[in-house]
C-alpha positions as CSV (number, residue, x, y, z in Angstrom):
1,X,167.2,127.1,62.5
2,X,168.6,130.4,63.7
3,X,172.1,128.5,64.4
4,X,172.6,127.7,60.4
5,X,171.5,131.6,59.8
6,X,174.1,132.8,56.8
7,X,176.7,134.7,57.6
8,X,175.3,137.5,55.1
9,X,171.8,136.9,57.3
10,X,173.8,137.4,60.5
11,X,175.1,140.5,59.2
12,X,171.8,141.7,58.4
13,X,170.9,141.3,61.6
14,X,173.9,142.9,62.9
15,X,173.6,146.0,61.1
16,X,170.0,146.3,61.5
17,X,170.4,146.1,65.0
18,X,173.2,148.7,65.6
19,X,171.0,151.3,63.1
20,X,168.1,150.9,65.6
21,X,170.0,151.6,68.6
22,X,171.4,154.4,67.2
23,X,168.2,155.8,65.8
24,X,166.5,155.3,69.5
25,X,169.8,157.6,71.2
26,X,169.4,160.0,68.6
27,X,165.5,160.8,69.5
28,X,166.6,160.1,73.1
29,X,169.1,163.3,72.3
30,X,166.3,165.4,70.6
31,X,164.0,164.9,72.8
32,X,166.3,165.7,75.7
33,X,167.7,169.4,73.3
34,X,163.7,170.2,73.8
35,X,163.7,168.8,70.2
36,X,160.7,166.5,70.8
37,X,158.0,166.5,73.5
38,X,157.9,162.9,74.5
39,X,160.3,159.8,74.1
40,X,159.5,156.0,74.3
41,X,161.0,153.2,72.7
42,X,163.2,149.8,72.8
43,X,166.6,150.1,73.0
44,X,167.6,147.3,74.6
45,X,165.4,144.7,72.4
46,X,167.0,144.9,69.5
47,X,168.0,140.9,69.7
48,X,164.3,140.1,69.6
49,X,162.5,143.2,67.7
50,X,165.2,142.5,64.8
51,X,163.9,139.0,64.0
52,X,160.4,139.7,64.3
53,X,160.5,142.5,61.8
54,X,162.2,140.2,58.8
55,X,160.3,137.4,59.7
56,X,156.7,139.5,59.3
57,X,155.1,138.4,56.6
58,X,154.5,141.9,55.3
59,X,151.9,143.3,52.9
60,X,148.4,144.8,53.0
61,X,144.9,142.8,53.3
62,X,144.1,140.0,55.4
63,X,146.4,137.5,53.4
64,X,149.8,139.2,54.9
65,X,150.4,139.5,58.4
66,X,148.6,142.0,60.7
67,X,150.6,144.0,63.6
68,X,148.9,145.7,66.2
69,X,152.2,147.1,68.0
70,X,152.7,149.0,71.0
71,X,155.3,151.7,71.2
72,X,158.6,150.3,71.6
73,X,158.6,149.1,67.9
74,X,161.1,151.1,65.9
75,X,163.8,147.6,65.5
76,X,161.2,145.7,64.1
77,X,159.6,148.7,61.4
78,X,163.5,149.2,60.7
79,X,164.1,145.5,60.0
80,X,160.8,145.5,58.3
81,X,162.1,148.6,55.7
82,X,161.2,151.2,57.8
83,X,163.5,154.7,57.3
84,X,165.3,156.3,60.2
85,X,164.4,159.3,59.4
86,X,160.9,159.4,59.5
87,X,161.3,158.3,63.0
88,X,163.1,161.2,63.4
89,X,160.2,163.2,61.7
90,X,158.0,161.8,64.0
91,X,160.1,163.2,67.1
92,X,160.6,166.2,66.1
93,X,156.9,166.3,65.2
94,X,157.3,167.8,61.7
95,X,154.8,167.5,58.9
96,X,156.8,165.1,56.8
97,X,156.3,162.3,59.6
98,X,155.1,159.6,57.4
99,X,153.1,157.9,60.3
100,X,151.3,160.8,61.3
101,X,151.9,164.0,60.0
102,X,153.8,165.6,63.0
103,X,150.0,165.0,65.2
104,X,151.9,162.1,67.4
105,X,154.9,161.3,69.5
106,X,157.4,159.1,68.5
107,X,157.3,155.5,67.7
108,X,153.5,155.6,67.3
109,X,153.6,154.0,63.5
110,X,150.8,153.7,61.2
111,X,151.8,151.8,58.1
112,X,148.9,151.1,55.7
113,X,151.0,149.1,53.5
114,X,152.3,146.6,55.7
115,X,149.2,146.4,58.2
116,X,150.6,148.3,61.0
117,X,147.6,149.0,62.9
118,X,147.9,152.5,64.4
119,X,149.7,152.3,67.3
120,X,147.8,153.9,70.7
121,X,149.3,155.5,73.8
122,X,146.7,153.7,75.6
123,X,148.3,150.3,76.6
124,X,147.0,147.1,75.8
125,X,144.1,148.3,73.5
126,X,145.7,147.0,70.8
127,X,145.0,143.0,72.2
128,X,141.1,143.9,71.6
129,X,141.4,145.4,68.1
130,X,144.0,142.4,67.1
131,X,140.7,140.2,67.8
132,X,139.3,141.6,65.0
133,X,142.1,141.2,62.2
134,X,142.3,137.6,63.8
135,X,138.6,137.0,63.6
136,X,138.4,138.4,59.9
137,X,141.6,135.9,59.0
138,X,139.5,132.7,60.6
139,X,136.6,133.6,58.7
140,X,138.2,133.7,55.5
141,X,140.4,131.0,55.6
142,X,143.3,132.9,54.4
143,X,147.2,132.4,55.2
144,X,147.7,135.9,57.1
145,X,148.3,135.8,61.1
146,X,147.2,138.3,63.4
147,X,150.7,139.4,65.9
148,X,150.1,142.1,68.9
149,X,152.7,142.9,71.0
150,X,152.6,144.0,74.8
151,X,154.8,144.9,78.0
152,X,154.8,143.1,81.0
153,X,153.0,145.6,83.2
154,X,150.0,146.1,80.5
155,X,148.9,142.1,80.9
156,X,147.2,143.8,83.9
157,X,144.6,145.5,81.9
158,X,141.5,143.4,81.0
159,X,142.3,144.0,77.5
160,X,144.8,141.3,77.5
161,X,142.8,138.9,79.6
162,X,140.0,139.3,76.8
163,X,142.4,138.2,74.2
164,X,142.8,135.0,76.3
165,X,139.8,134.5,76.1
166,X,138.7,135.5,72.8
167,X,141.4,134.0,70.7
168,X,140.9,130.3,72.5
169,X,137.2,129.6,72.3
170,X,136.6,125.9,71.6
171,X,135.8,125.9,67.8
172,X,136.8,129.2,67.6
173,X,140.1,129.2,67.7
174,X,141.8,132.4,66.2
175,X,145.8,133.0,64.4
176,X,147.0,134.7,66.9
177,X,150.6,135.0,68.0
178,X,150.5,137.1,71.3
179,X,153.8,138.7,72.5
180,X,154.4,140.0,76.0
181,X,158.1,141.4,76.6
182,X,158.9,141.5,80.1
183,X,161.4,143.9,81.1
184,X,161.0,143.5,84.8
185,X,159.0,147.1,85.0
186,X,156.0,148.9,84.9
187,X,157.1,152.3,84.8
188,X,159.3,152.1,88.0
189,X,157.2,149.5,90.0
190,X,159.3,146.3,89.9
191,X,158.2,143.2,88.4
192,X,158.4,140.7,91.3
193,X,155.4,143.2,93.6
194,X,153.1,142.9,90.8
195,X,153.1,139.4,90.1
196,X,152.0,136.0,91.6
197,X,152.6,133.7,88.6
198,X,155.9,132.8,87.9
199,X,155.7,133.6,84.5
200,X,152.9,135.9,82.4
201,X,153.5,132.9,79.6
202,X,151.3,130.6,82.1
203,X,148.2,132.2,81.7
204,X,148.0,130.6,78.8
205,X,148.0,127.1,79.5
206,X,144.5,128.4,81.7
207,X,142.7,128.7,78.4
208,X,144.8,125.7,76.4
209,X,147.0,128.2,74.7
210,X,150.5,126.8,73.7
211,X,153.3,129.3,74.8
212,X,156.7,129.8,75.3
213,X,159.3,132.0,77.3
214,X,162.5,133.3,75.5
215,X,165.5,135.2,76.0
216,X,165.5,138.0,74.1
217,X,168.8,139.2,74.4
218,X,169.7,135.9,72.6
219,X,169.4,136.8,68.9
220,X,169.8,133.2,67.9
221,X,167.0,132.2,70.5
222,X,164.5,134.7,69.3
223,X,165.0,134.1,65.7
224,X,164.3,130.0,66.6
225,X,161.1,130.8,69.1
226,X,159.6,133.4,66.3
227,X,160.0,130.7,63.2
228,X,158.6,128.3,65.6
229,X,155.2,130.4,66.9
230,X,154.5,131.6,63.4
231,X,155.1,128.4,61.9
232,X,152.5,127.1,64.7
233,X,150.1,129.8,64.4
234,X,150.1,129.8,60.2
235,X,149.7,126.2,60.3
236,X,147.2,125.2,63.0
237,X,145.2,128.9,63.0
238,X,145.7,128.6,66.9
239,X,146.4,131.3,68.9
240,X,150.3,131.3,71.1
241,X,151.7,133.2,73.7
242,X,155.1,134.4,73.8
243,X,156.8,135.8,76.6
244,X,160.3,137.5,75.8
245,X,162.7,138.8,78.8
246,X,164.2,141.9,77.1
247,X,166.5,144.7,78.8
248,X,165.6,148.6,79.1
249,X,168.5,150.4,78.8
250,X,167.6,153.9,79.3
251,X,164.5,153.6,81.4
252,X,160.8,153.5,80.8
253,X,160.3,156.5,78.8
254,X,161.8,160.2,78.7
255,X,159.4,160.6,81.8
256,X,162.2,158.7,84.0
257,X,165.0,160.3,82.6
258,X,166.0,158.3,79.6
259,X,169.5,158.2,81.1
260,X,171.3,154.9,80.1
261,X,171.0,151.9,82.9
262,X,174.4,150.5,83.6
263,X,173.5,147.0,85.2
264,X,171.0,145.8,82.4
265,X,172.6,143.0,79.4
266,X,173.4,144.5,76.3
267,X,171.7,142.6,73.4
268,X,174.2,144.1,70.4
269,X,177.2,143.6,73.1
270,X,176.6,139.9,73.5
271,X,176.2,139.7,69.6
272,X,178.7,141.2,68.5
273,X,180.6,139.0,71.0
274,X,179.8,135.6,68.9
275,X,180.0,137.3,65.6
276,X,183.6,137.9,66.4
277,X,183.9,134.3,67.9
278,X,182.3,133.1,64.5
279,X,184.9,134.8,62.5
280,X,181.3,136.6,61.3
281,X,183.2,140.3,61.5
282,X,186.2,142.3,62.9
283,X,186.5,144.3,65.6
284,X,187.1,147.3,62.5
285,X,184.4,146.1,60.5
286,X,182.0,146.5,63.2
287,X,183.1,149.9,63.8
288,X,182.8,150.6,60.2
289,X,179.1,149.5,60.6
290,X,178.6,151.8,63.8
291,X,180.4,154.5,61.8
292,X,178.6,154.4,58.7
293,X,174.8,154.0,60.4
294,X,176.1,157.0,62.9
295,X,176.8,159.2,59.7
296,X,173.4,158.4,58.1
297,X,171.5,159.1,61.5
298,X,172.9,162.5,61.6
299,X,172.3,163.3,58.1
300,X,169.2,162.3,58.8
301,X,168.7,164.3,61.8
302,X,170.2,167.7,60.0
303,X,167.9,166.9,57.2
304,X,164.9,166.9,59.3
305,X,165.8,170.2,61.0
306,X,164.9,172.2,58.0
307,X,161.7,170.0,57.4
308,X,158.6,172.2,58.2
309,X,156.0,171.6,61.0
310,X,152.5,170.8,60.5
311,X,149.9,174.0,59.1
312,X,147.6,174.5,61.9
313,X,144.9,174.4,59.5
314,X,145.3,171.0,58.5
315,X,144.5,169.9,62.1
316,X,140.7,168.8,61.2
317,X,142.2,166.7,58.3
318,X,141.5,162.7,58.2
319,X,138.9,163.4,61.0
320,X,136.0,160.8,60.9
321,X,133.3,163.5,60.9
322,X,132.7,166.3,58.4
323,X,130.8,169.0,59.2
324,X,131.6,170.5,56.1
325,X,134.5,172.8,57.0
326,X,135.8,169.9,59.8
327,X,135.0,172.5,62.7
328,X,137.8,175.0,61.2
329,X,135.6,178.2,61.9
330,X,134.6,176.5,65.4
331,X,138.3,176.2,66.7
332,X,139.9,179.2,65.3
333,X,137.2,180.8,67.0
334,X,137.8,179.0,70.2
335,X,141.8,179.6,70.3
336,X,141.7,183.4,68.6
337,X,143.4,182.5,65.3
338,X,142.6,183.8,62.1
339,X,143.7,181.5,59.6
340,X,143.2,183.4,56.6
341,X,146.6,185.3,57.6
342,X,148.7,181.5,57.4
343,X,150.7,182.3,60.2
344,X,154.0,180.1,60.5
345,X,154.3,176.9,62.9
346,X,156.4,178.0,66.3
347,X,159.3,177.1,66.2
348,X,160.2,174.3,69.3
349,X,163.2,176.1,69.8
């Protein structure tokens, strides 16, 4: 149980937590000093996204756990051993980005490694695809679950209502842990005009699907509901759905501003609170942790500044057709480039 959690674990947590909330400001900032075209992400789920990422059973092939993630994931790849800084890479678009070589915005993650399914701008594709890893772990009978993660405006899309269906059929029942969190918006269109059920998790029950509703602000809660729905999904090769209330502090996306939301619950506030309760860590030790994970973020970021962006004639590269030069003569013809003369990236600023 969450509640018998080390204090070492609890630190873990802690620190992991405060890292990712600074990491998500910091791109916030970029993106904001023209330093990155787009910004999405999760501040404001750290409590839950924290959890999730230690408690993955991470590896590559169907054995380990496969993620199909949507973009407000950067907690859980940091608590999985993710590095800030090629989050920041990623923002600022550079071709050192690990996930995807400066060709996509921000926490879109791609880790081979760790079966972290690409992750699309398109919402709620990724229920379809997470069929398939599912499907592939039924069929041979290994240990690995399939996990896909969702917003609360996206269980609109027939993508998610095909995972309802797909994951429950009688006999064919697939490891499936299916994770909505609901933050109450779609964009700007409030939660309560979209929705006649009381809660998403209910859709479920429809299709004999166990499922659950947490708090996750509640570190201790989410760590107990994740060990329980794994534990439940590894076991009986079931499918679950999990609905987690999370807050968003600074909006949707950069689109609504990004600008920090003063009436939502802060996840690392309330933490903090019971760690200090617990006799867990001082008031200076936790400022030593925001200190220190401060410094490394903007060594990070500095670093970055001087990494280069992408060659424009590697744009073709890891395309799935090859016409034998990957259309390089076709679309420097198109644009007017020549790219014999290697001319350097523009600079963003």
């Amino acid at each position: 149980m969450a509640r018998k959690l080390s204090n070492e674990k609890l630190k873990e947590i802690h620190s992991l937590m405060v890292l990712a909330r600074l990491l998500e400001e910091r791109v916030i900032k970029m993106n904001k000093a023209n330093e990155g075209y787009f910004w999405i992400g999760c501040p404001g789920e750290e409590a839950f996204a924290v959890p999730f990422g230690l408690l993955v059973n991470k590896g590559q092939g169907i054995q380990h756990d496969f993620l199909h993630l949507h973009y407000r994931a950067s907690a859980t790849i940091l608590a999985m051993g993710g590095k800030p800084i090629d989050t920041i890479r990623q923002m600022r678009a550079v071709a050192t980005d690990p996930y995807s070589g400066g060709r996509n915005f921000v926490n879109h993650y791609s880790v081979k490694k760790w079966n972290v399914v690409p992750v699309s701008s398109c919402i709620e594709v990724q229920y379809l695809q997470s069929i398939g890893t599912a499907h592939a772990q039924r069929a041979k009978g290994c240990k690995g679950i399939s996990i896909v993660t969702g917003g609360d405006a996206g269980t609109a899309e027939g993508d998610f209502a095909s995972a309802l269906v797909w994951s429950s059929r009688p006999a064919g029942e697939l490891p499936l842990l299916m994770i909505v969190t609901n933050n109450r918006f779609g964009i700007s269109t409030p939660w309560d005009g979209q929705h006649g059920e009381r809660y998403i998790a209910d859709r479920g029950k429809a299709f004999g699907i166990k499922t659950a509703v947490v708090n996750g602000n509640d570190v201790f809660e989410a760590w107990d509901a994740l060990e329980e729905a794994m534990d439940y999904v590894r076991t009986e090769r079931k499918p679950f759905l999990m609905e987690v209330a999370v807050s968003r502090l600074y909006g949707h996306s950069s689109a609504s501003g990004a600008n920090r939301v003063q009436n939502e619950a802060d996840c690392i506030t309330a933490f903090e609170e019971k760690l200090l309760k617990q006799k867990v860590l001082t008031k200076d030790e936790i400022k030593a942790i925001w200190d220190r994970h401060l410094a490394h973020i903007t060594d990070a970021y500095q670093q970055v500044r001087k990494e280069p962006f992408p060659d424009p004639r590697t744009i073709y590269d890891h395309v799935w057709a090859d016409d034998g030069n990957n259309g390089r003569d076709t679309f420097a013809e198109g644009i007017g480039v020549d790219f014999s003369l290697n001319p350097p990236p523009p600079a963003l600023h």
